[in-house]
C-alpha positions as CSV (number, residue, x, y, z in Angstrom):
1,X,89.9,36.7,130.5
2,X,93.4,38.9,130.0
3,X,91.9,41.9,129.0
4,X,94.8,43.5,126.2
5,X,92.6,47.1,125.4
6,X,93.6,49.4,122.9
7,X,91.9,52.9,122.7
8,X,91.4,54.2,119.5
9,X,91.2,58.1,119.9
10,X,93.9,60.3,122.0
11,X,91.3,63.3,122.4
12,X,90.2,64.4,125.5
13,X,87.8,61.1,126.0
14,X,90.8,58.7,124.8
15,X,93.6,60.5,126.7
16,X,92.7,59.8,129.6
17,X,90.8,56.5,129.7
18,X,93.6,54.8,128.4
19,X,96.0,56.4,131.5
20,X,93.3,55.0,133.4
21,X,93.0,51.4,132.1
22,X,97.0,50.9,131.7
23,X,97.5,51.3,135.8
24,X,95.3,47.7,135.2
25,X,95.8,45.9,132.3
26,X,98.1,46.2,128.9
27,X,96.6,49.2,126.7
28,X,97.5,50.3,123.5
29,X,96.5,54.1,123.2
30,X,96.2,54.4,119.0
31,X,95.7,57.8,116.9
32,X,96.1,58.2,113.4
33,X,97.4,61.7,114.0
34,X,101.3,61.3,113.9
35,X,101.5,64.7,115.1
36,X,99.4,63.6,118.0
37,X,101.5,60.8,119.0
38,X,104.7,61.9,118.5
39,X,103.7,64.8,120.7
40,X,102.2,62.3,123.6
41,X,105.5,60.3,123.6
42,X,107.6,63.5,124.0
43,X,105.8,64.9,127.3
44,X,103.4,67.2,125.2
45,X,99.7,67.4,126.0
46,X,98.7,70.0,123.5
47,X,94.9,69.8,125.1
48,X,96.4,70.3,128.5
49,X,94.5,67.2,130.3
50,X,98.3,65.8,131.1
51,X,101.3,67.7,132.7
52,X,104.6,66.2,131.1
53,X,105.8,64.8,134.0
54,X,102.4,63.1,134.0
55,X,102.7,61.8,130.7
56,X,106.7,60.8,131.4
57,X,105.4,58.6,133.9
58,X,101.9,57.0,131.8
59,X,105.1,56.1,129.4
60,X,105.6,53.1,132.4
61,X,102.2,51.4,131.5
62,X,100.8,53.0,127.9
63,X,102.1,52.2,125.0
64,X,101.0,55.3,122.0
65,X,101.4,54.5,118.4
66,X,99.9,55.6,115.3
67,X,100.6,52.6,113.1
68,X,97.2,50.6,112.8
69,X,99.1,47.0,112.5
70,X,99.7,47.4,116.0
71,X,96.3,46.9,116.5
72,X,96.0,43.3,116.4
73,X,98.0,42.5,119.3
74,X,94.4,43.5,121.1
75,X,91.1,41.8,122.0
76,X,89.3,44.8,123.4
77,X,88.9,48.1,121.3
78,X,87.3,51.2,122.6
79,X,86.9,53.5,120.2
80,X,86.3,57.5,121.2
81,X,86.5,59.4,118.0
82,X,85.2,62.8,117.6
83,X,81.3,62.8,116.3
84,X,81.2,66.4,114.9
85,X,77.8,67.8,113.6
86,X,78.2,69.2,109.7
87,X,77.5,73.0,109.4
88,X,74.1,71.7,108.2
89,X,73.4,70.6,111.5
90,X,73.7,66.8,110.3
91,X,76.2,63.8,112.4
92,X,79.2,63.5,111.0
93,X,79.9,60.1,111.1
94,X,83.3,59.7,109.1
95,X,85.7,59.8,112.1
96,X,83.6,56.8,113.3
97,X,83.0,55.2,110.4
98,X,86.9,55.2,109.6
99,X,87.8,54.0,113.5
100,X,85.5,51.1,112.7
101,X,86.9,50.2,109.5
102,X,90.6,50.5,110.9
103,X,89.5,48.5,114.0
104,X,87.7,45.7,111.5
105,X,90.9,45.0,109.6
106,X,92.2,43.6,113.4
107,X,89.6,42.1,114.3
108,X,89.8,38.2,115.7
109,X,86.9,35.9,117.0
110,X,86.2,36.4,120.7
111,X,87.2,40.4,120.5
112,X,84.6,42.9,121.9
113,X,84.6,46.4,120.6
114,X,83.0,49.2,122.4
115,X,82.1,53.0,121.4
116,X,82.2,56.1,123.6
117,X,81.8,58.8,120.6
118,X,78.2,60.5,121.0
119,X,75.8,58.7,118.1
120,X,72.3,58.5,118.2
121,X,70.1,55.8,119.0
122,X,71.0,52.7,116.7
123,X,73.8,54.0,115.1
124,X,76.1,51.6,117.1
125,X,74.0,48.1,115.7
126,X,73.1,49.6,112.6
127,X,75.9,51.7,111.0
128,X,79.0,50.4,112.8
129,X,78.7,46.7,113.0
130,X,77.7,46.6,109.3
131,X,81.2,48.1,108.9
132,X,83.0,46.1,112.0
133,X,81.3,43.3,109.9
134,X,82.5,43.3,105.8
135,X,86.0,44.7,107.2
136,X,87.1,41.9,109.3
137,X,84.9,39.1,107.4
138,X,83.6,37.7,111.2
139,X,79.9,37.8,112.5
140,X,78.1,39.9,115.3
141,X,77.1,38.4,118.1
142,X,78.8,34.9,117.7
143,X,82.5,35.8,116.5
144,X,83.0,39.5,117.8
145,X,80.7,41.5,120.1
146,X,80.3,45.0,121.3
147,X,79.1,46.9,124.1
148,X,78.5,51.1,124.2
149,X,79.6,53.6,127.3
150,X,78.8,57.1,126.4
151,X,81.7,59.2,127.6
152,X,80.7,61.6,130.3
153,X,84.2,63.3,130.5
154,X,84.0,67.2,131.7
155,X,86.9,69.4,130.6
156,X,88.9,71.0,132.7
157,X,87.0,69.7,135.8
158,X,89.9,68.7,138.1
159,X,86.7,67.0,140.8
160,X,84.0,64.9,138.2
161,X,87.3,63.1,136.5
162,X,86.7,60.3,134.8
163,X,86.8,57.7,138.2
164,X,84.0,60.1,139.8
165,X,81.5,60.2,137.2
166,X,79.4,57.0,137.2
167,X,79.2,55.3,133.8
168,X,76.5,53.7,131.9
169,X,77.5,50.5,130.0
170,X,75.6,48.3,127.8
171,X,76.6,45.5,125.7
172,X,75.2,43.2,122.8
173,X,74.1,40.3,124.6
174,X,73.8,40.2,128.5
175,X,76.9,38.2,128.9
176,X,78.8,41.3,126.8
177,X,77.1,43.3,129.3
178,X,78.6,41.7,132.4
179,X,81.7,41.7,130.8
180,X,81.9,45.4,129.8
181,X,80.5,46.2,133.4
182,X,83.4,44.3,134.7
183,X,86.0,46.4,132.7
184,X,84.7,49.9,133.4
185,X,83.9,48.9,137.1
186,X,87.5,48.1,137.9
187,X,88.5,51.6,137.6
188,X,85.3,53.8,137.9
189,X,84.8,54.2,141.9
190,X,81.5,55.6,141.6
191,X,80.1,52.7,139.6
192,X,77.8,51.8,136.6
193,X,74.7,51.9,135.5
194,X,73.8,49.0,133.4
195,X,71.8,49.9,130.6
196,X,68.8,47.2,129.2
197,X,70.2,47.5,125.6
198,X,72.6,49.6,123.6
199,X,70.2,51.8,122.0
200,X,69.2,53.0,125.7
201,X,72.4,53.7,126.5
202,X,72.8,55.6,123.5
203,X,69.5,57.2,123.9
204,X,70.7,58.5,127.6
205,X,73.8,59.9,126.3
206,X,71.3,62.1,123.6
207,X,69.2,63.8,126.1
208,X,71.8,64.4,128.6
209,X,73.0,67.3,127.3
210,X,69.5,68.0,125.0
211,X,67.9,68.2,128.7
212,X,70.3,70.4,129.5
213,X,70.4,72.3,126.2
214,X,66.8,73.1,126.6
215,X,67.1,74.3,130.5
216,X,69.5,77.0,129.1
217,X,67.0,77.9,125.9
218,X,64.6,78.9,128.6
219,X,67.0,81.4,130.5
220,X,67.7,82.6,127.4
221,X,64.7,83.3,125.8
222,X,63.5,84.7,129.2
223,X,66.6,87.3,128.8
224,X,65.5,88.5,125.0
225,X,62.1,89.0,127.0
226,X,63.2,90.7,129.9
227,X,65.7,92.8,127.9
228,X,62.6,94.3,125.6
229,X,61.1,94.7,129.0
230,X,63.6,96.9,130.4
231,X,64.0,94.1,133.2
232,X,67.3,92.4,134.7
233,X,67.0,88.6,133.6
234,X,69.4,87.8,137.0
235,X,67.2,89.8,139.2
236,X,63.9,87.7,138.2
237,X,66.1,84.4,138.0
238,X,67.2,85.3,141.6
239,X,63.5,86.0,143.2
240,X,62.4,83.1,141.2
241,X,65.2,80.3,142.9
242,X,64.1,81.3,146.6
243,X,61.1,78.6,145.5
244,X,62.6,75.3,146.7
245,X,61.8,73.2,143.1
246,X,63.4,76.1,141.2
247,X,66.1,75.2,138.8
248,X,69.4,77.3,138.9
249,X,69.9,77.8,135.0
250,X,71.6,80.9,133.7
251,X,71.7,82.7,130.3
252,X,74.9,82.4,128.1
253,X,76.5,81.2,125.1
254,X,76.3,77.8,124.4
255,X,79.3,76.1,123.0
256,X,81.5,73.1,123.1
257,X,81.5,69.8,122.5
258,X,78.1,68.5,124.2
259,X,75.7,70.7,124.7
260,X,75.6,72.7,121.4
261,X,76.1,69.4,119.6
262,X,74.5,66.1,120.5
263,X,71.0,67.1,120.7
264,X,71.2,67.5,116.6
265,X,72.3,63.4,116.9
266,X,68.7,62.7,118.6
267,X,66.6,65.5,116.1
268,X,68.1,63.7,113.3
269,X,66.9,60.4,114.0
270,X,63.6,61.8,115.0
271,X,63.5,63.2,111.9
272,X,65.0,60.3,110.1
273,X,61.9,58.3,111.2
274,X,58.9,61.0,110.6
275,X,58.9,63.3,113.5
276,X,59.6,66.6,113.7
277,X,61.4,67.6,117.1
278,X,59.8,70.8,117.9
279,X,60.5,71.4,121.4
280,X,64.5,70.1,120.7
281,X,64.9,72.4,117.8
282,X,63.1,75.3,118.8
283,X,65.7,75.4,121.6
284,X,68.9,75.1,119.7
285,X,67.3,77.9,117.3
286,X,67.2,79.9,120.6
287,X,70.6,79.4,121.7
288,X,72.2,80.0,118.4
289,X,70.7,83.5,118.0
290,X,72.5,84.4,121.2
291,X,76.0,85.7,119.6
292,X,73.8,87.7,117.2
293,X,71.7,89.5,120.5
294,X,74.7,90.0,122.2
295,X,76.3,92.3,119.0
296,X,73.0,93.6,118.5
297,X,73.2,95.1,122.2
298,X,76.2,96.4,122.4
299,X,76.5,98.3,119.5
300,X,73.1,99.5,120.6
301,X,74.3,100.9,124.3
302,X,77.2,102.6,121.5
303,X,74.6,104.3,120.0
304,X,72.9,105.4,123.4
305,X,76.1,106.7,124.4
306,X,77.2,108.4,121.1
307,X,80.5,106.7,120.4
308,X,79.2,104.3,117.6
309,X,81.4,105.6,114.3
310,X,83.2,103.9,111.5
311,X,86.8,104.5,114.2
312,X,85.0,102.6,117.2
313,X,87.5,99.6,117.9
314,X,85.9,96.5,120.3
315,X,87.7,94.0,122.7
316,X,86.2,90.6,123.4
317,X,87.9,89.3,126.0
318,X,88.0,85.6,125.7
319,X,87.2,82.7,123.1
320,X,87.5,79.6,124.4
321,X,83.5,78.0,125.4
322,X,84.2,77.7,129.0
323,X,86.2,79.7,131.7
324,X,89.7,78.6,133.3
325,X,90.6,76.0,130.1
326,X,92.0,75.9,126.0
327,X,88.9,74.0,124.6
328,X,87.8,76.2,121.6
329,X,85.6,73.7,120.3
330,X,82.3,75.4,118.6
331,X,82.9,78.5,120.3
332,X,80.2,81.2,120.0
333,X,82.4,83.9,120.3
334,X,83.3,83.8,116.8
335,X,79.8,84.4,115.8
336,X,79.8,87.6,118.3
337,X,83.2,88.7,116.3
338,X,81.4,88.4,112.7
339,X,78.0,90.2,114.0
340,X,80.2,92.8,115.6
341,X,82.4,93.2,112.2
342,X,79.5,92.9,110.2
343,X,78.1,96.4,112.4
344,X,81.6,98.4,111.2
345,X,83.8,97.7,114.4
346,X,87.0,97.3,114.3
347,X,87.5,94.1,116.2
348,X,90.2,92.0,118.6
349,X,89.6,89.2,120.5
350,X,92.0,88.5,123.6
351,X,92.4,85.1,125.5
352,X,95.7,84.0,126.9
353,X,94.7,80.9,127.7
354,X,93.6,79.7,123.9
355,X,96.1,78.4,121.1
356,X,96.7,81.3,118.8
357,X,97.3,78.9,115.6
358,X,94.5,76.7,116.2
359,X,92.5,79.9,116.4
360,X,93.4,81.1,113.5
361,X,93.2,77.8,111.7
362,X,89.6,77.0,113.3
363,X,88.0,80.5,112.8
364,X,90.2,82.6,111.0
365,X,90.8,84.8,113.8
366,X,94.5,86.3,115.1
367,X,94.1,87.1,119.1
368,X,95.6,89.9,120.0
369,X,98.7,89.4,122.2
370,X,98.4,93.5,123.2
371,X,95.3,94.5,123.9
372,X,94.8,98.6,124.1
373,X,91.7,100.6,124.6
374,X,88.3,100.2,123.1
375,X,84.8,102.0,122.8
376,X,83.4,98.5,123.7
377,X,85.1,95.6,126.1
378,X,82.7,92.3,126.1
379,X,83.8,89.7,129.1
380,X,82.6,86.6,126.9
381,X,84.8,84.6,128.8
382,X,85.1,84.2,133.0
383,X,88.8,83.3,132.5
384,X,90.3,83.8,136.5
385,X,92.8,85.6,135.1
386,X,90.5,88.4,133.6
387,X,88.7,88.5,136.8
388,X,92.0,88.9,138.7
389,X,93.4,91.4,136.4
390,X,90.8,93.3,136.1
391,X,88.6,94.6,132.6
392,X,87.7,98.4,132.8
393,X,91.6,98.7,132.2
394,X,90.5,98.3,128.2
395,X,88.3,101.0,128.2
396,X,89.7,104.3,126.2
397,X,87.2,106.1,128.8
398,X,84.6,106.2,131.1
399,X,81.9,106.6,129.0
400,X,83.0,103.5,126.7
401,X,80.9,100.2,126.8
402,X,81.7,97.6,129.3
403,X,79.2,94.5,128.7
404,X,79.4,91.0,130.6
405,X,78.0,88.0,129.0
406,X,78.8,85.7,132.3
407,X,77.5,88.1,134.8
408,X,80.9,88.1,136.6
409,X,81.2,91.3,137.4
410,X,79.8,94.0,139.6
411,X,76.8,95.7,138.0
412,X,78.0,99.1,139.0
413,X,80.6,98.8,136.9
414,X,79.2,97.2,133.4
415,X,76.5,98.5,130.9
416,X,74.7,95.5,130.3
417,X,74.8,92.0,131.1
418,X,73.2,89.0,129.6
């Protein structure tokens, strides 16, 4: 079979799966933001995955558009929409519900159509191909078929690409299943993993990053402990690791597009179905009190050191959820910047390395493009660059409050740490 693939997402799964296909076969990269696309066929990367020479040279093998009828020059659609969670904590299954519908209008006999976007287990059988289904007018499984790969992309991370991270592919009926293992193989190096069914694969993609989730829930209900006992969390986590089965987890805010989000995917099916994910929930409950804590404590160590008043300014040095890259995606730093307002602080928010409009548009919040001196400075953020340049410069004097969520600096020189 000529595999003709078009990509229906040009976020930081779609981006760079379709470069990777079109070095193989014809691929279509589709996104219904123009924005997006004109931006793309320019040079412009505006999630910084692609340099523009990059991108000027993908324009020899991808084709970007943003005009669905383009669509149906394709028999292969992989679709890797954003699934969001609602601020109830719910899926948010509209981008995928509209990707399925736009895909269904273009949709022949003998097409296969596979989903990356996290979903939990079923929603691929049971929500989409209902839609795939009374759009296009064909039937599953003997006109149209589809297979699920849960993305696995990391980033920022210029090692665990997308070719160096094994993938897990599943597909309707075994023969889909070959065939999808066929496609990703040919330009994954480190191989598949071929699921028994869908809903496993689906399944595996939940607990990923609830696994994960849950690892960090434990450091971080360990540091409210250890905190209350007077007791540095890192000190105990570093006695505790020279045991060989000991696993390396460390406190922090937990952000981003994974970690802080699928595991409501798998709770909501649980729940869905008449169980109550205790263990799941009580760990998201944990992580999400984190930005409150962190306030909590520094305006506390204010208050030990007498320089809490309704004048006290506060510096957060960084938004973005991880070090070294743009994505602001469910940043927790936000919530710090409320709590901390919410105390009487007057407060700015540093990072050179975010967007300042999509700040302001996603959280209401201007950065500072000056920072000055402070009664508190909060590292929230291991950018290199703060490291490099060094923090204590914010401080309006010795005795002001230096704390560091990350543990990244030397604890001679900070007030508390995480």
């Amino acid at each position: 079979m000529k595999y003709k693939i078009a990509v229906i997402g040009l976020g930081y799964v779609g981006l760079p799966l379709a470069a990777a296909f079109s070095k193989k076969y014809t691929v279509l990269g589709y996104d219904n933001d123009s924005a997006r696309v004109r931006e793309l066929k320019s040079g412009i990367d505006r999630i910084d995955q692609f340099s523009k020479a990059d991108l000027i040279q993908l324009h020899n093998f991808l084709n970007f558009s943003d005009n669905p009828e383009s669509l149906s020059d394709y028999n292969t659609y992989i679709i890797t929409v954003p699934t969001p969670v609602t601020p109830s904590k719910k899926p948010d299954l509209s981008f995928l519900m509209n990707a399925s519908k736009t895909v269904g209008r273009y949709l022949k006999k003998g097409d296969t159509v596979i989903y990356e976007s996290t979903v939990y287990p079923g929603c691929t059988e049971e929500d989409c191909v209902p839609v795939l289904e009374k759009t296009s007018g064909l039937k599953f499984n003997t006109d149209f078929f589809c297979g699920y790969s849960p993305e696995r992309i990391n980033p920022g991370d210029k090692i665990n690409t997308l070719t160096q991270i094994k993938k897990v592919i599943s597909g309707s009926t075994p023969k889909v299943t070959e065939k999808v293992d066929a496609l990703y193989l040919s330009i994954i190096k480190a191989g598949t993993y071929k699921a028994p069914s869908i809903k496993v694969a689906e399944a595996a993609k939940a607990i990923e990053n609830a696994q994960r989730d849950l690892n960090i829930s434990f450091v971080n209900e360990l540091a409210l402990i250890f905190d209350r006992m007077q007791i540095d969390t890192h000190d105990v986590l570093e006695a505790a690791a020279t045991k060989w089965n000991f696993l390396p987890f460390k406190p922090g805010l937990v952000g981003g597009h994974c970690i802080s989000v699928d595991p409501y995917f798998l709770t909501h099916k649980a729940i869905e179905l008449g169980y109550t994910p205790e263990v799941i929930l009580s760990g998201r409950n944990v992580n999400n009190s984190i930005p409150q804590f962190v306030a909590a404590k520094v305006v506390d160590l204010m208050r030990q050191k007498e320089i809490y008043n309704k004048d006290a300014k506060a510096l957060i040095l960084g938004i973005t959820f991880k070090e070294n890259f743009n994505d602001i995606r469910n940043s927790k730093v936000p919530e710090i910047y409320k709590a901390l307002e919410a105390e009487g602080l007057e407060v700015e928010v540093y990072d050179p390395l975010a967007d300042p409009e999509l700040v302001k548009k996603e959280y209401g919040i201007s950065l500072t493009k000056a920072p000055r001196k402070y009664e508190a400075v909060i590292l929230a953020v291991a950018h290199q660059v703060f490291l490099e340049n060094g923090v204590r410069k914010y401080k309006n004097s010795n005795g002001a409050v230096l704390y560091d969520i990350k543990s990244s600096l030397d604890r001679e020189v900070i007030d508390g740490r995480l």
